[in-house]
C-alpha positions as CSV (number, residue, x, y, z in Angstrom):
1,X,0.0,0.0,0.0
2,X,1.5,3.0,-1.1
3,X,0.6,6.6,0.6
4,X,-1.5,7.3,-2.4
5,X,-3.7,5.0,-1.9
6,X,-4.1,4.5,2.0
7,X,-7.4,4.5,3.9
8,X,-9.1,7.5,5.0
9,X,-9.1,8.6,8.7
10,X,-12.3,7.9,10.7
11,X,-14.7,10.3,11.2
12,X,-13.9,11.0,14.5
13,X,-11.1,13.6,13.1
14,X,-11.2,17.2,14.1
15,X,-11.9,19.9,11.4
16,X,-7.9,21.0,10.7
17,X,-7.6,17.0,9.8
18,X,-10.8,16.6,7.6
19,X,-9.8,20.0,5.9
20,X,-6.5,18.6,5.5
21,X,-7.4,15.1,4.1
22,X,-9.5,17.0,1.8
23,X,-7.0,19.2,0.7
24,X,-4.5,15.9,0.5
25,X,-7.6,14.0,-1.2
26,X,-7.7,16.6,-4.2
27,X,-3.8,17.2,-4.2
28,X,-3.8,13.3,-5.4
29,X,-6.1,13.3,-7.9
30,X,-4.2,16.1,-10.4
31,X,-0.6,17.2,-10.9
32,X,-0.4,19.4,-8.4
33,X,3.4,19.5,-7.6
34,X,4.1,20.5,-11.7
35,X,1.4,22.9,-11.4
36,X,3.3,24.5,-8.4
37,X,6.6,24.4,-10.0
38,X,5.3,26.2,-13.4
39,X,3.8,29.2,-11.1
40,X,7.3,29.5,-9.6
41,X,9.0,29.4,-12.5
42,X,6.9,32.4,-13.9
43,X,8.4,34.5,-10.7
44,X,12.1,34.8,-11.5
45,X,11.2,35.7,-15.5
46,X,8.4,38.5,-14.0
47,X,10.7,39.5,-11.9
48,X,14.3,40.5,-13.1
49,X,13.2,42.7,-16.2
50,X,11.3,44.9,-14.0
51,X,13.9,44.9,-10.5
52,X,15.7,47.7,-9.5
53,X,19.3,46.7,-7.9
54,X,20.1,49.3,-5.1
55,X,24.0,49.4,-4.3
56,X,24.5,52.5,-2.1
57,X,23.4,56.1,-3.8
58,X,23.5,53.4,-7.3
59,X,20.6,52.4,-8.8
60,X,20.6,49.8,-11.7
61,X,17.6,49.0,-13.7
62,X,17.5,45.3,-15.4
63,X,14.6,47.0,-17.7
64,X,15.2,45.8,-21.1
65,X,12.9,45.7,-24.5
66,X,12.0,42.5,-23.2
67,X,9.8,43.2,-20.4
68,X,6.6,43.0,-22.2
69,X,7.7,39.5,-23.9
70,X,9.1,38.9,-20.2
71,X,5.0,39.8,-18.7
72,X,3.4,37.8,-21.0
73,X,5.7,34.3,-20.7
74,X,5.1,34.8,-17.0
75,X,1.3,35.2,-17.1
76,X,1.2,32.5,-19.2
77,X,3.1,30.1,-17.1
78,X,0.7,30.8,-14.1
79,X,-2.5,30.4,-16.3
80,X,-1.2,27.0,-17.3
81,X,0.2,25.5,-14.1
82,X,-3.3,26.8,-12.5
83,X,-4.8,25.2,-15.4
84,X,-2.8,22.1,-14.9
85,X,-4.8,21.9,-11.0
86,X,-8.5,22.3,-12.1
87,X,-8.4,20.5,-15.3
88,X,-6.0,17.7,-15.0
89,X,-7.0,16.1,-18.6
90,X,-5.2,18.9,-20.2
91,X,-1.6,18.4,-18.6
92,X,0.1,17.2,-21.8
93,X,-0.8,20.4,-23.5
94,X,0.0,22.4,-20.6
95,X,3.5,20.7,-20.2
96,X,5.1,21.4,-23.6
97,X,3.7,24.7,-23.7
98,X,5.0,25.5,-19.9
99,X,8.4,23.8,-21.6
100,X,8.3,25.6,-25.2
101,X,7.5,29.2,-23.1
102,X,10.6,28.3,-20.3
103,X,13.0,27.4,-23.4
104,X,11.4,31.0,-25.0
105,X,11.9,32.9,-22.3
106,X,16.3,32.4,-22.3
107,X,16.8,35.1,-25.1
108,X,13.4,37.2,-24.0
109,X,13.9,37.4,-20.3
110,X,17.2,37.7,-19.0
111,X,18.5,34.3,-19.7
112,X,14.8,32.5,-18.7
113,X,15.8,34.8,-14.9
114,X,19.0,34.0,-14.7
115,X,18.1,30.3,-15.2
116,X,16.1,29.8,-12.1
117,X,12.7,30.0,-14.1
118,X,14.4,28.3,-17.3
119,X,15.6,25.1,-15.3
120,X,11.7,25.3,-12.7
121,X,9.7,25.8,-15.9
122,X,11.3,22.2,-17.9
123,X,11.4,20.6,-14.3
124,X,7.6,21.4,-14.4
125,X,7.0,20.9,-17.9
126,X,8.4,17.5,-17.8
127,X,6.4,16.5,-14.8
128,X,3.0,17.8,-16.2
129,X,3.8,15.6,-19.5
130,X,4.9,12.9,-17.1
131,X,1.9,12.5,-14.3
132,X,-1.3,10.1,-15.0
133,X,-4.3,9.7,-12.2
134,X,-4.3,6.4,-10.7
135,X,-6.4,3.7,-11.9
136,X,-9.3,3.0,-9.9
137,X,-8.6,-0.6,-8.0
138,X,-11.2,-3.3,-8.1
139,X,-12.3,-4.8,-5.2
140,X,-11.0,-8.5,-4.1
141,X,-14.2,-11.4,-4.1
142,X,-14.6,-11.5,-0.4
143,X,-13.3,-8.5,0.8
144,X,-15.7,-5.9,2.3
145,X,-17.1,-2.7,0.6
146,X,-16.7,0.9,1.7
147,X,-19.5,2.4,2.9
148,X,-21.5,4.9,1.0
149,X,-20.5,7.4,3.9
150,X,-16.9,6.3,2.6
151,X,-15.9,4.0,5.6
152,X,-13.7,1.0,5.8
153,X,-13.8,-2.1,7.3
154,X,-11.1,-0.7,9.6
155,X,-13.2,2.3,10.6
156,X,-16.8,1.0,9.9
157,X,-19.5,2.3,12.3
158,X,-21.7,0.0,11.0
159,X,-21.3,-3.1,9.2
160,X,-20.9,-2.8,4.9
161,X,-22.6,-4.8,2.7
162,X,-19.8,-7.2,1.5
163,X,-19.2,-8.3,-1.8
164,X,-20.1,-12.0,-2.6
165,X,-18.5,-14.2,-5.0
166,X,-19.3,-17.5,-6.7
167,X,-17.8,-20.8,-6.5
168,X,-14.8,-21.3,-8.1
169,X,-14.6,-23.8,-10.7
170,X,-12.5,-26.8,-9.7
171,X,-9.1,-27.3,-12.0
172,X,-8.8,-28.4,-15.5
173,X,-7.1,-31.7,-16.1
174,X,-4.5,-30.9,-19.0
175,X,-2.9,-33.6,-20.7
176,X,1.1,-34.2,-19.5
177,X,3.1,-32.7,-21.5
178,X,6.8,-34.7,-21.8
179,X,9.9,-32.7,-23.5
180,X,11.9,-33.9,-26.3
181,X,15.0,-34.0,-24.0
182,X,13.3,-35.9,-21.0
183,X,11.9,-38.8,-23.3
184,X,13.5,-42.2,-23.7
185,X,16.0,-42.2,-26.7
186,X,14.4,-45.8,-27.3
187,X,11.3,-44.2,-28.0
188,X,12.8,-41.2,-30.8
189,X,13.9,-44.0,-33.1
């Protein structure tokens, strides 16, 4: 059993833990960590055309011609990794564009910021391409059924209906099979 697909906590739970499952709960189902990693990538390639550097009395602008190419790679990159979180079937697209746009912005925005955003952006690209929801799991004959409330046999308040299955069917007889090299050499001539 992997953390992904562990039980849920009883019922009992406070509020901060059924808030938290929740929030764990939907976290799982889409690729949140690639969505997260696009938004920070757009930060660094916002950010370094527009900074001011103060050294002393010294003030030096990054501004360059590229701060409107810079605005819109960054707004981009957070529409798609927000994209990528509420509509998960669309992460392919969303991960080559958030990897064309981090390879774009290198000659737009000061080297893709410095190369924080460039190497985030085809970290989160590549994760977004990557990431597929886990298969539902069938239930095992025998074993018991959540609960509509969405209990467990391990946390049940009430007993679950429990799924039934029929008989097996006994063994077919196949025929021995005997191998060229364990037969009697009387018998190949």
């Amino acid at each position: 059993m992997s953390s992904a697909t562990a039980n849920e906590w009883p019922a009992e739970a406070g509020t901060f833990s059924r808030v938290r499952l929740r929030f764990r709960t939907w976290r799982r189902t889409r690729p949140f960590w690639a969505g997260l990693l696009a938004v920070f990538a757009s930060f660094p390639i916002l950010y370094f055309p527009y900074a001011q550097l103060h050294l002393g009395q010294l003030t030096m602008s990054m501004s360059t011609t590229g701060g409107a190419g810079s605005l819109l790679i960054g707004g981009l990159l957070i529409t798609l990794g927000l994209t990528a979180w509420f509509q998960p079937m669309v992460r392919i697209f969303c991960g080559v564009a958030v990897t064309i746009l981090s390879l774009v912005s290198v000659p737009v925005s000061n080297l893709g910021g410095f190369g924080m955003g460039l190497i985030l952006g085809l970290i989160a690209g590549g994760l977004l391409c990557s990431w597929a929801p886990l298969k539902e799991q069938p239930v095992p004959a025998g074993e018991p059924i959540a609960n509509a409330d969405g209990a467990t046999a391990e946390y049940a308040a009430e007993p679950g209906p429990v799924a039934v299955s029929a008989p097996a069917a006994p063994p077919v007889e196949a025929d021995p099979v005997v191998s060229v090299e364990k037969a009697d050499p009387e018998e190949q001539q």
